[in-house]
PDBQT receptor file of N, H, CA, C and O in Angstrom, charges set to zero:
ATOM      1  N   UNK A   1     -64.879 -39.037 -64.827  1.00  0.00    +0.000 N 
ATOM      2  CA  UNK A   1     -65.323 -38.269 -66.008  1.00  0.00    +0.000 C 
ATOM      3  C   UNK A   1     -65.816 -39.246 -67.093  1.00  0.00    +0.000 C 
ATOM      4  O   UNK A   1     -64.995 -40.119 -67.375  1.00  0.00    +0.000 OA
ATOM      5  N   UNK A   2     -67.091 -39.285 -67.823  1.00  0.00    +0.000 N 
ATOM      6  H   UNK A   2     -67.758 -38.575 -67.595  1.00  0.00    +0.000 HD
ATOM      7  CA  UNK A   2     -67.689 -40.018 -68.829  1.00  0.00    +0.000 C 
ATOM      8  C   UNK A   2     -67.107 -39.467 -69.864  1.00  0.00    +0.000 C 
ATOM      9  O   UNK A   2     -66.760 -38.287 -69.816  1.00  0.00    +0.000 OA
ATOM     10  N   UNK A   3     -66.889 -40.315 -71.080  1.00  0.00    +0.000 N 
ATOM     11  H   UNK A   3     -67.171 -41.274 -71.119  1.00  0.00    +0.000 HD
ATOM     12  CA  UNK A   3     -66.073 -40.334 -72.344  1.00  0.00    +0.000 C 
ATOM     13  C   UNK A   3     -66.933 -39.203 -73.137  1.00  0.00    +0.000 C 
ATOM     14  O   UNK A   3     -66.408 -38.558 -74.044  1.00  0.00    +0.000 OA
ATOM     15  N   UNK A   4     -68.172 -39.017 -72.778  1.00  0.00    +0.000 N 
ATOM     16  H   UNK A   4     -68.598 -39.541 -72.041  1.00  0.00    +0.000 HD
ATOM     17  CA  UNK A   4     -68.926 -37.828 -73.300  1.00  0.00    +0.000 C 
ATOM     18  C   UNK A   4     -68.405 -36.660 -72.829  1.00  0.00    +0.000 C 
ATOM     19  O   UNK A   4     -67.984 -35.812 -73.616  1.00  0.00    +0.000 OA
ATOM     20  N   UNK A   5     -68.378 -36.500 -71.617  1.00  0.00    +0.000 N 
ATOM     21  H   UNK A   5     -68.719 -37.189 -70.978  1.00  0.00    +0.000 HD
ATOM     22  CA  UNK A   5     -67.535 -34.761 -70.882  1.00  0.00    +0.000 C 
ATOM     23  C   UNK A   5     -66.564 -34.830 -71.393  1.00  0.00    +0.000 C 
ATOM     24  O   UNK A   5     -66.134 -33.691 -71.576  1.00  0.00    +0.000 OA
ATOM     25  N   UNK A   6     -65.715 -35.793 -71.872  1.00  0.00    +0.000 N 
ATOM     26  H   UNK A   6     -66.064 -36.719 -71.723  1.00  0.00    +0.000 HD
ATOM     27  CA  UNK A   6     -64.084 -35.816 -72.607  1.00  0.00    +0.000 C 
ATOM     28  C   UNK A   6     -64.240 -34.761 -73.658  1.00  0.00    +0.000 C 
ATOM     29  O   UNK A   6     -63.749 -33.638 -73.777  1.00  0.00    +0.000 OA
ATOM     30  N   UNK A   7     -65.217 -35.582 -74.511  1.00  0.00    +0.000 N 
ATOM     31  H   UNK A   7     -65.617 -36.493 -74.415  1.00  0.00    +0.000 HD
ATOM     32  CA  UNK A   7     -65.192 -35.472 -76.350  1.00  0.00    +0.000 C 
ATOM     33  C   UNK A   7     -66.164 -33.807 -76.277  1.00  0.00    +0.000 C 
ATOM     34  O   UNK A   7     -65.850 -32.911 -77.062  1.00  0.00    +0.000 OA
ATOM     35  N   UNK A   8     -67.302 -33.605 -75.263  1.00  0.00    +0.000 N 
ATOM     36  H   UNK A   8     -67.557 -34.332 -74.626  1.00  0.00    +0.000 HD
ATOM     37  CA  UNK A   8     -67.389 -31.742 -75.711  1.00  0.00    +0.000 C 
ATOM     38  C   UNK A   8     -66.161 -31.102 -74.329  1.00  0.00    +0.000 C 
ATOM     39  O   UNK A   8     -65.958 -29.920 -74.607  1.00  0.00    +0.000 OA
ATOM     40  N   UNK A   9     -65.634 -31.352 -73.489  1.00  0.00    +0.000 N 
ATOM     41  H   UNK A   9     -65.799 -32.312 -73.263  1.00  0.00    +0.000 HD
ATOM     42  CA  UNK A   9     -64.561 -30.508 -73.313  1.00  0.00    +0.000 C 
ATOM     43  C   UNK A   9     -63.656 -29.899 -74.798  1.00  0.00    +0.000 C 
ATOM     44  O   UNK A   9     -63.473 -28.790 -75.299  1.00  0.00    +0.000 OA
ATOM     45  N   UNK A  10     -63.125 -31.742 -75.225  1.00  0.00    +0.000 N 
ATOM     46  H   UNK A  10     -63.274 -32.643 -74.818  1.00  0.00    +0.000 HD
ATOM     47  CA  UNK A  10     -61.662 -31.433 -76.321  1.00  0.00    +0.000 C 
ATOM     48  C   UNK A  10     -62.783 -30.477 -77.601  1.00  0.00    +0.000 C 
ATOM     49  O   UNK A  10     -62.629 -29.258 -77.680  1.00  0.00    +0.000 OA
ATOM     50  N   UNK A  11     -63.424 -30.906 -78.147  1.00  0.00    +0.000 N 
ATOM     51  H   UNK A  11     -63.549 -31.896 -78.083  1.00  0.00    +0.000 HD
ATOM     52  CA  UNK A  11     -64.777 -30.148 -78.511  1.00  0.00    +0.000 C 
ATOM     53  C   UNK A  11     -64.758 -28.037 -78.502  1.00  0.00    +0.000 C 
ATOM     54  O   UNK A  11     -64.675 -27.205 -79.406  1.00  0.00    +0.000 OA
ATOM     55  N   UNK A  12     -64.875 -27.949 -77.079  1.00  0.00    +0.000 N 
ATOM     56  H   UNK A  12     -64.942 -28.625 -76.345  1.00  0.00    +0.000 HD
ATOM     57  CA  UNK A  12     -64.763 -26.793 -76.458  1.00  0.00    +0.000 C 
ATOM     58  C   UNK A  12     -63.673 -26.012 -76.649  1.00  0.00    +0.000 C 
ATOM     59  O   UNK A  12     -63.680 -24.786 -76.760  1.00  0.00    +0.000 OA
ATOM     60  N   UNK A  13     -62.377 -27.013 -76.699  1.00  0.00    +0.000 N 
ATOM     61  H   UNK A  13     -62.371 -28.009 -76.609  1.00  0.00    +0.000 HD
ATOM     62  CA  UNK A  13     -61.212 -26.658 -76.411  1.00  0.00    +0.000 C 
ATOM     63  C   UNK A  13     -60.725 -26.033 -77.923  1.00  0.00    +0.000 C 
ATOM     64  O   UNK A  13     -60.088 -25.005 -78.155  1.00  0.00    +0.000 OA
ATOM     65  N   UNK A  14     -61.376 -27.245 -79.036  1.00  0.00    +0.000 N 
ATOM     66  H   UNK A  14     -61.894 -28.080 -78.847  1.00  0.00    +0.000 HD
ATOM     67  CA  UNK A  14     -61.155 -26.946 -80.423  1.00  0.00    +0.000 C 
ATOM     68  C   UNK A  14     -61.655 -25.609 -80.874  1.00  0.00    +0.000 C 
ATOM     69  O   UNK A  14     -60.888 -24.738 -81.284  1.00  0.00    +0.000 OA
ATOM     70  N   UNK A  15     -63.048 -25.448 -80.787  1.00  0.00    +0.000 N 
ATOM     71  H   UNK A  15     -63.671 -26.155 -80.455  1.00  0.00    +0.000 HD
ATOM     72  CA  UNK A  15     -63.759 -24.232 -81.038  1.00  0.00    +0.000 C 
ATOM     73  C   UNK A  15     -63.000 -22.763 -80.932  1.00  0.00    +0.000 C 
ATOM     74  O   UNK A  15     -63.038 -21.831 -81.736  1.00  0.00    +0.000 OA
ATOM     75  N   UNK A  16     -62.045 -22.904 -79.214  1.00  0.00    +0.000 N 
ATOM     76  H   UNK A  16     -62.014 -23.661 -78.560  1.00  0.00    +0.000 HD
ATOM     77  CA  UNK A  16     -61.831 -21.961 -78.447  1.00  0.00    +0.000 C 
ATOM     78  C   UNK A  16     -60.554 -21.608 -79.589  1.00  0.00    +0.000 C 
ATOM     79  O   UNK A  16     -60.311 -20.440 -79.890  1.00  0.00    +0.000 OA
ATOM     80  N   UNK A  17     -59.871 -22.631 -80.106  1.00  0.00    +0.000 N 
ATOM     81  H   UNK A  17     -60.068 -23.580 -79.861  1.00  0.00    +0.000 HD
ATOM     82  CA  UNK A  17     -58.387 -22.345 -80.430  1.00  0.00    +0.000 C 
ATOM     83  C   UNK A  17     -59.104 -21.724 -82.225  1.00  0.00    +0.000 C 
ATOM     84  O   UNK A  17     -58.709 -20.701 -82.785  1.00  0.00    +0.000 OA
ATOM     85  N   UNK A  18     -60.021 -22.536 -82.699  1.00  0.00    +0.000 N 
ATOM     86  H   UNK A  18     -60.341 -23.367 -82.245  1.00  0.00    +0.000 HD
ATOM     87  CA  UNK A  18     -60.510 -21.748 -84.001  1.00  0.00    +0.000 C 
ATOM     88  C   UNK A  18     -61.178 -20.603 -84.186  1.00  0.00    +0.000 C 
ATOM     89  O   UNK A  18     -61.343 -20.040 -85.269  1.00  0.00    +0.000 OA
ATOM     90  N   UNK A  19     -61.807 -20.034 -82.482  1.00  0.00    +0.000 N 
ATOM     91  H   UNK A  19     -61.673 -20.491 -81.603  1.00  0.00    +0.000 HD
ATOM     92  CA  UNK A  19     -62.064 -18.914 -82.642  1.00  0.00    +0.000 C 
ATOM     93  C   UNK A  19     -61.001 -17.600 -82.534  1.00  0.00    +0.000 C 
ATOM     94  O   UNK A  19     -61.016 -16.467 -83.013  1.00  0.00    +0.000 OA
ATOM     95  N   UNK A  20     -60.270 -18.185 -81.844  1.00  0.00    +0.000 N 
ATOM     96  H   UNK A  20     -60.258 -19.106 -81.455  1.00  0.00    +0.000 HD
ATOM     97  CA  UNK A  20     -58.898 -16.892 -81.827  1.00  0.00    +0.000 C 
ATOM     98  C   UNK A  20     -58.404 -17.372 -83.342  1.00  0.00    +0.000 C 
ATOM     99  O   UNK A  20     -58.096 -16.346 -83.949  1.00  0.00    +0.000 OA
ATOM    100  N   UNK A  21     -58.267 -18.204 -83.939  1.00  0.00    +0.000 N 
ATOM    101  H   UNK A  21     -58.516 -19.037 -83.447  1.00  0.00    +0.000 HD
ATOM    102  CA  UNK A  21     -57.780 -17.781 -85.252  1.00  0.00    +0.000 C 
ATOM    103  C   UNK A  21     -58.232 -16.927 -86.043  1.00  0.00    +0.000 C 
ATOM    104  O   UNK A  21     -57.583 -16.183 -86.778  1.00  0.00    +0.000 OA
ATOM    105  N   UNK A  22     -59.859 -17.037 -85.867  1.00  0.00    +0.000 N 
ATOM    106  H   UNK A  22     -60.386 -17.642 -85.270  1.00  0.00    +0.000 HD
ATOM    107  CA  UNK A  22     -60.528 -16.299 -86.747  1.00  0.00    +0.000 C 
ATOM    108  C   UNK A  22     -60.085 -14.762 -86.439  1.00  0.00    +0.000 C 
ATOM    109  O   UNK A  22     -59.817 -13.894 -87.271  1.00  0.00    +0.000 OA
ATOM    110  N   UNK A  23     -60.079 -14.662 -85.039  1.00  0.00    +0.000 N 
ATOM    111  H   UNK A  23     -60.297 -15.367 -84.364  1.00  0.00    +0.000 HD
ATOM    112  CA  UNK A  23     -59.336 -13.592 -84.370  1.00  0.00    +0.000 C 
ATOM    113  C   UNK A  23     -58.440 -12.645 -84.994  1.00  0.00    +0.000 C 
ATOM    114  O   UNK A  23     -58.345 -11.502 -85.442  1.00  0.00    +0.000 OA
ATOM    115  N   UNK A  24     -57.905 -13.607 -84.807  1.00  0.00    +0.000 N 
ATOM    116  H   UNK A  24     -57.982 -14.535 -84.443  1.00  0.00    +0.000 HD
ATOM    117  CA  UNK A  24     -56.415 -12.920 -85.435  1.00  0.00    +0.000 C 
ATOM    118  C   UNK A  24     -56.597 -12.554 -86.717  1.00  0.00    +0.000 C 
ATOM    119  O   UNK A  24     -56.581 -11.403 -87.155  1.00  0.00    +0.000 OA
ATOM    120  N   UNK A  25     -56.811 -13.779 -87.441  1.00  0.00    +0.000 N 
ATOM    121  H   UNK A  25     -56.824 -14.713 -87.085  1.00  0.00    +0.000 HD
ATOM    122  CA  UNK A  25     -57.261 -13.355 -89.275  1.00  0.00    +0.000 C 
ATOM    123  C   UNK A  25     -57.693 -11.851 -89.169  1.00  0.00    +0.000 C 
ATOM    124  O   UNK A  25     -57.035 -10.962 -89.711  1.00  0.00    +0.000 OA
ATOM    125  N   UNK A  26     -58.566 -11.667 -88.613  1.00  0.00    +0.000 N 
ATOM    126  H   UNK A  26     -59.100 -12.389 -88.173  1.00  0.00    +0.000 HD
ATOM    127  CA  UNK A  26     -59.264 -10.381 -88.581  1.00  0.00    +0.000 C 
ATOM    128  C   UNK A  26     -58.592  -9.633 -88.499  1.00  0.00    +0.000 C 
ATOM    129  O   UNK A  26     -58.436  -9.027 -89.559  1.00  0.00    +0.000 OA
ATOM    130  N   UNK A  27     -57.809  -9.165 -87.400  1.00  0.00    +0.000 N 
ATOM    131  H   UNK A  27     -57.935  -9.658 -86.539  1.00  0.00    +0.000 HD
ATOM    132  CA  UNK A  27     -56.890  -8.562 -87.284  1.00  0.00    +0.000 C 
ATOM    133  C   UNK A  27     -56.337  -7.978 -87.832  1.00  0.00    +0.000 C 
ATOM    134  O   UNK A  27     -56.315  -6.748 -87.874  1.00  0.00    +0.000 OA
ATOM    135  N   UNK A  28     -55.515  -9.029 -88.615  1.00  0.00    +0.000 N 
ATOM    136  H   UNK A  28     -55.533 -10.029 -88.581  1.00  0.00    +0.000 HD
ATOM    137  CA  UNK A  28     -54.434  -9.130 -89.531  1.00  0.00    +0.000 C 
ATOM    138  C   UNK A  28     -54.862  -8.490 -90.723  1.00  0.00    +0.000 C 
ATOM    139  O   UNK A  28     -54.074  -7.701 -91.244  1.00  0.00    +0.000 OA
ATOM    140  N   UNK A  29     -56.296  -8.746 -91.406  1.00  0.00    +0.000 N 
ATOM    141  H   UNK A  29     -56.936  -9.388 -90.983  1.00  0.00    +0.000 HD
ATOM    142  CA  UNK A  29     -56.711  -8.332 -92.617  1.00  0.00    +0.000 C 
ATOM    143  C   UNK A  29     -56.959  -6.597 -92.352  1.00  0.00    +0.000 C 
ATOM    144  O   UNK A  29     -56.746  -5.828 -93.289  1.00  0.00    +0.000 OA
ATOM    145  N   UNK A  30     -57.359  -6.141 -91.184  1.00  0.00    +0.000 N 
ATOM    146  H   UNK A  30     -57.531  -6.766 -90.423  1.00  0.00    +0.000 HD
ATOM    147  CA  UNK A  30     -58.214  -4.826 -90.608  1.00  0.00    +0.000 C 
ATOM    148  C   UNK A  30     -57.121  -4.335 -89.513  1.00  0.00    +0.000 C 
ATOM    149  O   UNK A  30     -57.465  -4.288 -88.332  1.00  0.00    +0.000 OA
ATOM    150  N   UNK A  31     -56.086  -4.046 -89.816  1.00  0.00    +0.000 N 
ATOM    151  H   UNK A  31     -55.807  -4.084 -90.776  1.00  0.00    +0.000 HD
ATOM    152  CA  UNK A  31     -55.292  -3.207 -88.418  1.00  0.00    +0.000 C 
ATOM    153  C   UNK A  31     -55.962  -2.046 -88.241  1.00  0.00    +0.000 C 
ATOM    154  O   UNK A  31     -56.603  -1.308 -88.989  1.00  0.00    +0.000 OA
ATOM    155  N   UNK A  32     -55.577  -2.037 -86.671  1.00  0.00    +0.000 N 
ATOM    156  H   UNK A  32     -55.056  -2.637 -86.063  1.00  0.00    +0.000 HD
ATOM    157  CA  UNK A  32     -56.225  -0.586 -86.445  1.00  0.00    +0.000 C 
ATOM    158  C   UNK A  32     -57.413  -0.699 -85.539  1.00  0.00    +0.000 C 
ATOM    159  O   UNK A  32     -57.739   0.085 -84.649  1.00  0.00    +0.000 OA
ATOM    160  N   UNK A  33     -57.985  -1.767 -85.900  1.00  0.00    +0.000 N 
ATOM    161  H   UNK A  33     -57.720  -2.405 -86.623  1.00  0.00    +0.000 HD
ATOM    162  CA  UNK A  33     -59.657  -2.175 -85.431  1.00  0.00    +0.000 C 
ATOM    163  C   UNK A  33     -59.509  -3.096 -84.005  1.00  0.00    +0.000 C 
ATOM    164  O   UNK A  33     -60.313  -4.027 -84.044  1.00  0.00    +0.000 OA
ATOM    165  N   UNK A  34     -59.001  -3.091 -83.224  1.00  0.00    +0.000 N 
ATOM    166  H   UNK A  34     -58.348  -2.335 -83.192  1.00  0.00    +0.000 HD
ATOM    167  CA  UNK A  34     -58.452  -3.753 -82.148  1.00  0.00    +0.000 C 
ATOM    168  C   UNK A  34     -59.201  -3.255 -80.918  1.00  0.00    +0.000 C 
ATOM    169  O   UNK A  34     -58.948  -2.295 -80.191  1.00  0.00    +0.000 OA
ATOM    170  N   UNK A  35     -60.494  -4.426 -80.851  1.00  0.00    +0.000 N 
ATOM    171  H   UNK A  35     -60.700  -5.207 -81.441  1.00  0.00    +0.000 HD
ATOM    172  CA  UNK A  35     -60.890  -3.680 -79.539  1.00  0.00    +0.000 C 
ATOM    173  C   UNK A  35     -60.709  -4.246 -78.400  1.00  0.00    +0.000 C 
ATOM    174  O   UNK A  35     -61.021  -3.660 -77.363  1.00  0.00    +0.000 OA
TER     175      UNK A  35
């Protein structure tokens, strides 16, 4: 594996975990709305 596939995997990995936050935020602000 090249140090480039490393850095956008962990990259990928970051995105993935800040998009379920945003997730949730949502959520959290809007119950009810859960699709």
């Amino acid at each position: 594996m090249h140090d480039e596939d490393a850095v956008t995997i962990r990259l990928l990995g970051q995105g993935i975990e800040f998009g379920q936050g945003i997730m949730q935020t949502m959520l959290h602000k809007t119950p009810g709305t859960i699709v």
